[in-house]
DOBA-654472 format. One line per 10 residues: number of its first residue (from 1); their letters; for each residue x, z, y negated of C-alpha. Coordinates in nm, 2 decimals. Layout:
NUM> a> X:Z:Y  ... .
//
This chain:
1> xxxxxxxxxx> 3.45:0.44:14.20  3.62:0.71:14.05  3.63:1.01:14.25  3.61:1.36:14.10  3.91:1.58:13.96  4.11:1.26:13.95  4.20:1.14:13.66  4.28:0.75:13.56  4.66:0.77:13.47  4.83:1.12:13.49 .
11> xxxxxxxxxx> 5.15:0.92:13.34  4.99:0.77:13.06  5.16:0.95:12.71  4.81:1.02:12.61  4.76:1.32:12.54  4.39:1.42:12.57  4.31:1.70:12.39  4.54:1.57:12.07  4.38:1.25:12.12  3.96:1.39:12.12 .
21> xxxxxxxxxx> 4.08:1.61:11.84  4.17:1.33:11.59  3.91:1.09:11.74  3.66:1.37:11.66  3.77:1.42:11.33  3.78:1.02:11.23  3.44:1.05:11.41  3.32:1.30:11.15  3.44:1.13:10.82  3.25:0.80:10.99 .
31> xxxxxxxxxx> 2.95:1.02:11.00  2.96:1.17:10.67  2.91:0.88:10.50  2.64:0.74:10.74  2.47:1.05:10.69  2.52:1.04:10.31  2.37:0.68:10.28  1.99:0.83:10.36  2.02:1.07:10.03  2.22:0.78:9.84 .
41> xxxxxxxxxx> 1.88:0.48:9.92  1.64:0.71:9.72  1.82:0.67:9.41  1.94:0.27:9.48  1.60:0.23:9.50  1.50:0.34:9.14  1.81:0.25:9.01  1.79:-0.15:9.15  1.42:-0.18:9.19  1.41:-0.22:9.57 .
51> xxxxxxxxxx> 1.15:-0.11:9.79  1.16:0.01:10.18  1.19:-0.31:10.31  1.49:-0.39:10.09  1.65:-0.07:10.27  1.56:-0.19:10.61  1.73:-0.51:10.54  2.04:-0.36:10.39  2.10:-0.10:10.67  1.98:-0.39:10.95 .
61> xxxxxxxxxx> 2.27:-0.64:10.79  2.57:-0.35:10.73  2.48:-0.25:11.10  2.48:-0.61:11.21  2.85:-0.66:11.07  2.94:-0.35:11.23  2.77:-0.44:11.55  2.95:-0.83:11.51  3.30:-0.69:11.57  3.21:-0.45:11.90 .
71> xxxxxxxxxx> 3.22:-0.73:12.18  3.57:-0.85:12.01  3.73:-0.52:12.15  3.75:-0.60:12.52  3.97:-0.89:12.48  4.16:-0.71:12.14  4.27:-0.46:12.33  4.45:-0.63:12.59  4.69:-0.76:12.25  4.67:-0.44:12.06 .
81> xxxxxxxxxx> 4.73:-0.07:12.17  4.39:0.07:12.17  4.54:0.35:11.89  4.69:0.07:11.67  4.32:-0.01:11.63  4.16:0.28:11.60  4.41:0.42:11.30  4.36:0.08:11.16  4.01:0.09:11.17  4.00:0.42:10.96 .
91> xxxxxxxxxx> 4.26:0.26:10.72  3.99:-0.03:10.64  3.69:0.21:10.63  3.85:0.42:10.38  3.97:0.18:10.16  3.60:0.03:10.15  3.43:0.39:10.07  3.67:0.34:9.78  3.60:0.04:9.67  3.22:0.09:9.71 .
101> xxxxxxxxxx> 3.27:0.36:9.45  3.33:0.08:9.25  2.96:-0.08:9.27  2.78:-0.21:8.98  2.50:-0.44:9.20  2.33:-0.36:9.54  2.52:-0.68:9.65  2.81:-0.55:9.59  2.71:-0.24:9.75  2.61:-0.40:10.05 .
111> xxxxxxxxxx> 2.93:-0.63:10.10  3.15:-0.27:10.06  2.94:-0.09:10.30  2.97:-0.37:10.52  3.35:-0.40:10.53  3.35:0.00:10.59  3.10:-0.08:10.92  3.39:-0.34:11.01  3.66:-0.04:10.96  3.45:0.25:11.12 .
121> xxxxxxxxxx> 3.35:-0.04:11.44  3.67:0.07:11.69  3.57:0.42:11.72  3.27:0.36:11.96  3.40:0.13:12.20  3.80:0.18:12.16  3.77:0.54:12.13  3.53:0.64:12.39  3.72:0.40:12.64  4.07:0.57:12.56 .
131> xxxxxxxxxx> 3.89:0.88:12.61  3.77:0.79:12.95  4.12:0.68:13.08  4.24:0.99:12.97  3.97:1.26:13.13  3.92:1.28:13.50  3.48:1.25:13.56  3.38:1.61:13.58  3.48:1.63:13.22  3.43:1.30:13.07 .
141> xxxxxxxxxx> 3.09:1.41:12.97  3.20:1.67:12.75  3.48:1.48:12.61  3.27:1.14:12.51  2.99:1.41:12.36  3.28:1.58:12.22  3.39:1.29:12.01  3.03:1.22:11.95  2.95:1.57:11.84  3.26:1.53:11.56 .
151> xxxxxxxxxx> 3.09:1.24:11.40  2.79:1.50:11.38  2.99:1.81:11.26  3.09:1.53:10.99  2.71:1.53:10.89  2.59:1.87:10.85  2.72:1.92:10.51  2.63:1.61:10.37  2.31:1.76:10.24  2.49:2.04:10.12 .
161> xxxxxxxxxx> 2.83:1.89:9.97  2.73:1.55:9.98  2.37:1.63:9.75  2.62:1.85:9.57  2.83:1.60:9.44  2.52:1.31:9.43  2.40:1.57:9.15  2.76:1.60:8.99  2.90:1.29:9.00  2.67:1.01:9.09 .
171> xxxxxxxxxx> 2.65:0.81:9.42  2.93:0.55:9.33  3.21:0.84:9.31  3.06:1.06:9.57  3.13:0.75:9.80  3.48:0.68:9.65  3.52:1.06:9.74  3.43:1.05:10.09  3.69:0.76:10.11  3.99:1.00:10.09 .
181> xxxxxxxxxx> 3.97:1.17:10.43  3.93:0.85:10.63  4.29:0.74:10.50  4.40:1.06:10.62  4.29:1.08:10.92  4.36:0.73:10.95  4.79:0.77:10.93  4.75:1.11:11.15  4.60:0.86:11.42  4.85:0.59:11.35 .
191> xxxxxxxxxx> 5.15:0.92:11.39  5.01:1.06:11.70  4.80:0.91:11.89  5.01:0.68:12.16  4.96:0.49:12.51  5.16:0.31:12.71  5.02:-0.03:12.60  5.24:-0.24:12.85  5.10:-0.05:13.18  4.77:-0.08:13.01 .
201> xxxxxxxxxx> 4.78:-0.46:12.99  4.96:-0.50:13.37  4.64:-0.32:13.50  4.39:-0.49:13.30  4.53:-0.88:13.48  4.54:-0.72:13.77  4.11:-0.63:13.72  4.10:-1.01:13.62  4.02:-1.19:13.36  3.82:-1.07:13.06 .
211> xxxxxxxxxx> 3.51:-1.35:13.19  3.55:-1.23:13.51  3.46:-0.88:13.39  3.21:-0.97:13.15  3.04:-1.14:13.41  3.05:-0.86:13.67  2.90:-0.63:13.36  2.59:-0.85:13.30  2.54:-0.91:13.62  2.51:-0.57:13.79 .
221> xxxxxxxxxx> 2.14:-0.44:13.80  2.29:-0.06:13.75  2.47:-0.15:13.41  2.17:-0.40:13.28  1.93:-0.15:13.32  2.17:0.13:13.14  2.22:-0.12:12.87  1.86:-0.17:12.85  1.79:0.16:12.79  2.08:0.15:12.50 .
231> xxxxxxxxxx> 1.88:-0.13:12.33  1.52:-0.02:12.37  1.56:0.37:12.29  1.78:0.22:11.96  1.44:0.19:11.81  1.45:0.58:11.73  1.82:0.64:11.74  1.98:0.90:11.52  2.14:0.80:11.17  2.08:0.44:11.18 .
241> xxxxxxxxxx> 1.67:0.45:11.23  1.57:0.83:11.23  1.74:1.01:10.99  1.69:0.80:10.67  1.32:0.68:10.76  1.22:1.05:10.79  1.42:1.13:10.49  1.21:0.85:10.26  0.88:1.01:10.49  0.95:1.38:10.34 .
251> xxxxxxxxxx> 1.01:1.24:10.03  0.79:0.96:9.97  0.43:0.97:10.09  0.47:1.38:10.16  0.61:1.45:9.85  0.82:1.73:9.92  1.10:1.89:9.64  1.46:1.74:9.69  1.59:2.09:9.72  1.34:2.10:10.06 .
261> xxxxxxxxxx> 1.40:1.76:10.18  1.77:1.83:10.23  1.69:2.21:10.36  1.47:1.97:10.65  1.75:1.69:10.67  1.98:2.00:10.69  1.82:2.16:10.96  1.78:1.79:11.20  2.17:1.75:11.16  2.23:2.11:11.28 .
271> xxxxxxxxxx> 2.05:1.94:11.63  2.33:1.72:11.60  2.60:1.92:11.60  2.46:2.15:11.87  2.29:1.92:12.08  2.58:1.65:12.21  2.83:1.91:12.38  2.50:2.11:12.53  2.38:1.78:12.69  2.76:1.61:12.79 .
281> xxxxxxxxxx> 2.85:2.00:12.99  2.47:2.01:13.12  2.52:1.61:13.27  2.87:1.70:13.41  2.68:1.98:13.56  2.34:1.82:13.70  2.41:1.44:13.66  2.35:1.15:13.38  2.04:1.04:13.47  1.78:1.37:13.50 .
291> xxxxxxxxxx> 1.98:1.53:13.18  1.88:1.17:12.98  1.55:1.12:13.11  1.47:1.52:13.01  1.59:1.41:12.68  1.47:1.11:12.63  1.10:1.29:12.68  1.17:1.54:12.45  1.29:1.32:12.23  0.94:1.14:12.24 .
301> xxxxxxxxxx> 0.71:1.50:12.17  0.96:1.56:11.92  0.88:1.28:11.71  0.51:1.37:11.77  0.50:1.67:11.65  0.65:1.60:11.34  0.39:1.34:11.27  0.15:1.56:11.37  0.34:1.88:11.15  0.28:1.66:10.82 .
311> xxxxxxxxxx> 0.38:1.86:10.51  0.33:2.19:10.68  0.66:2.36:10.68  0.57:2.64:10.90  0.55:2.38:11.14  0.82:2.13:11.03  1.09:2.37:11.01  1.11:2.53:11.38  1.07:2.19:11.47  1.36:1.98:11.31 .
321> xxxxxxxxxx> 1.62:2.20:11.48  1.58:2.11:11.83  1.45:1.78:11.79  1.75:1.69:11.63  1.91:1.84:11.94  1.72:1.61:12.14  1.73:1.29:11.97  2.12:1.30:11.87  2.21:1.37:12.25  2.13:1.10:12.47 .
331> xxxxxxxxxx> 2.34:0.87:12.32  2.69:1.02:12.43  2.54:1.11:12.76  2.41:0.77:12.84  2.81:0.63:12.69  2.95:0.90:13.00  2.67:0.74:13.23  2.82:0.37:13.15  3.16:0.54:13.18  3.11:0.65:13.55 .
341> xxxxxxxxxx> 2.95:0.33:13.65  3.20:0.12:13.50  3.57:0.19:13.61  3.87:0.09:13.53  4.01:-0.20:13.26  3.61:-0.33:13.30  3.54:0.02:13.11  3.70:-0.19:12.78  3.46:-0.44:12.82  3.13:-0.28:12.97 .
351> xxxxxxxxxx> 3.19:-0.05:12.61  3.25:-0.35:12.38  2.93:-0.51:12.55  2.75:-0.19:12.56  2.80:-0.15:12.12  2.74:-0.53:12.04  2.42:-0.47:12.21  2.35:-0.13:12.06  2.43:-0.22:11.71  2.29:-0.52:11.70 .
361> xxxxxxxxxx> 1.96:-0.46:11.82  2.04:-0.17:11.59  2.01:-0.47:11.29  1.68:-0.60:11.46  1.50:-0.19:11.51  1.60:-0.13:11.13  1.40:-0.44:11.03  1.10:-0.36:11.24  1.06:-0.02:11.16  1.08:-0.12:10.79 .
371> xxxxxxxxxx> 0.86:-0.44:10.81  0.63:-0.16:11.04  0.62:0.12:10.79  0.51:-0.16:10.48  0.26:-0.33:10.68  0.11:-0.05:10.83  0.24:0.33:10.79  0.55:0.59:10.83  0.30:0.75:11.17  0.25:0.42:11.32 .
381> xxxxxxxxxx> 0.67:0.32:11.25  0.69:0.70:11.42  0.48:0.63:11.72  0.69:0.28:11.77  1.03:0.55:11.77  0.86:0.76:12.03  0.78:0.46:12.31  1.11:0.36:12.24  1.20:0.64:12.39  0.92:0.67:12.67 .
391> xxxxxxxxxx> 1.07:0.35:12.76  1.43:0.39:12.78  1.31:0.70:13.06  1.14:0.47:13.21  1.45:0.19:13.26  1.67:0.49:13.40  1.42:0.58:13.67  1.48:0.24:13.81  1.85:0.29:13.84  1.97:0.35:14.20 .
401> xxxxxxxxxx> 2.19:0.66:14.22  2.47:0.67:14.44  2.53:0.97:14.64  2.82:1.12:14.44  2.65:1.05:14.08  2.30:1.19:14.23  2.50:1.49:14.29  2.65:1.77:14.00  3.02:1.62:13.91  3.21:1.96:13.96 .
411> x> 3.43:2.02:14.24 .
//
């Protein structure tokens, strides 16, 4: 275990802050176009005659693709420096957003968007690993929510810019558009961003073999139950399942103006942007656990007020803003929580595990909250999102703390 104020590898030519700058920024242009993709189903529904459940599928098999590539990481980067993959990765992604510009078909919309989940699938578990090398434990919750909260600073003004340019230019260039920055950011990664591969790989044999590690992951009752939590609370988690099934809620069966919807969908991202660093300084502060299981709650009345709010905007918008705090945070605190429980070269594979899961039971949530809604409502689809996370609480409760976790991380 990792004790605090010492950091993995003080001769490693990482350099941190460089490093969670441009991670944070390739974080943002992935989120700008996962937070576009909720304004762009509206109008690929009229314009290919889909339906909900169409949606549901299309976002449960881009995620799956996505999700596919996670658990390749922790044997990939023991052959390729973890910034080689992370710059390629953005390479890929943008080249996609271009080519989905291109789209005539939903099919061929869906193959494009699926290539870009293969591009964007390195930031998760690559990044937040090289992150967690590279900070000592008091701060590695406020870097990993750092590089979260860039993906969100990358979504705020998609309602703004991105519905800008949906209105000017159509969704095919908007995406070719939001293409541009992602090859960027992807050579600035590929110039600066270094490690020393070789020491990397000499201390990964020496933690055994990547089945060895695997095995030690699955097998601990601390990391099954955090990775339990990852899967179940996944049923309400952020861009994925919240964001665009509130989006068609506000603007399907309430009927509100687009000008309004993106004011609400506006006002949720702000939580996003606000809420990760809050939550990653509070849990190097306090600990994981009680800062997620406070979260996780709130997340839950959150989700029940706006049910209960309906079309009533003196009600829905005070309430967007901090539940969009609430639900957009746990994630990057319960990443730190695997991060302190899982040291070491096994941090590589505990993350790749830890996103295969995530994302894939991502694919499964996105086709039960659409077959849900269909079948029976948007409230009952709602109330599934809020035991999700009533659930994941629960799963965290049953984690034994050890005595330095239990306690605030800070000297």
């Amino acid at each position: 275990m990792e004790r605090p104020g010492i950091s993995m590898d003080r001769s490693s030519p990482t350099r941190p802050g460089l490093a969670l700058a441009l991670l944070a920024v390739a974080h943002a242009a992935i989120h700008a176009q996962s937070a576009l993709m909720p304004l762009v189903y509206p109008i690929v529904i009229v314009e290919y005659g889909l339906n909900e459940r169409d949606i549901g599928t299309f976002i449960a098999i881009t995620t799956a693709v996505g999700g596919s590539m996670q658990l390749a990481y922790g044997v990939l980067t023991r052959y390729v420096a973890r910034p080689a993959l992370l710059a390629g990765g953005q390479l890929i992604f943008g080249t996609s957003l271009l080519v989905a510009g291109l789209s005539q078909s939903i099919t061929q919309l869906l193959a494009s968007i699926s290539v870009a989940r293969i591009g964007a699938s390195p930031q998760h578990p690559v990044g937040n690993a090289l992150l967690s090398d590279a900070y000592p434990q008091e701060r590695r919750g406020f870097a990993i929510s750092a590089h979260i909260n860039g993906g969100n600073v990358g979504t705020i003004a998609v309602p703004f810019v991105g519905g800008a340019l949906l209105l000017a230019f159509g969704w095919q260039a908007t995406l070719a558009l939001f293409g541009i920055p992602a090859l960027v950011i992807g050579v600035l990664l590929a110039i600066f961003v270094r490690e020393d591969h070789a020491a990397y790989r000499k201390r990964a044999r020496a933690a055994g073999s990547v089945r060895d590690q695997l095995r030690e992951v699955v097998g601990r009752r601390d990391l099954r139950l955090i990775l339990g939590a990852s899967l179940v609370a996944a049923g309400g988690r952020g861009l994925d399942i919240v964001a665009p099934f509130m989006v068609l809620y506000l603007s399907g069966p309430l009927d509100l103006d687009d000008g309004t919807v993106r004011l609400l969908y506006a006002l949720l991202l702000v939580g996003a942007v606000v809420g990760p660093v809050i939550a990653g300084v509070l849990s190097d502060r306090i600990g994981r656990r009680p800062t997620l299981i406070t979260y996780y709650l709130l997340s839950a009345v959150g989700i029940t007020g706006f049910v209960a709010a309906g079309a009533n905007l003196l009600f829905l918008v005070p309430l967007l803003l901090p539940f969009g705090t609430a639900v957009f945070s746990e994630s990057p605190v319960l990443q730190a929580y695997l991060a302190d429980r899982a040291t070491g070269p096994m941090r590589d594979v505990a993350f790749a595990v830890y996103f295969t899961f995530a994302f894939g039971i991502g694919a499964f949530w996105a086709f039960v909250i659409g077959f849900v809604v269909e079948a029976f409502s948007y409230p009952i689809a709602f109330g599934v999102m809020a035991a999700s996370y009533v659930a994941a609480a629960l799963l965290l409760i049953a984690v034994r703390e050890r005595s330095e976790e239990a306690a605030p991380y800070r000297r």
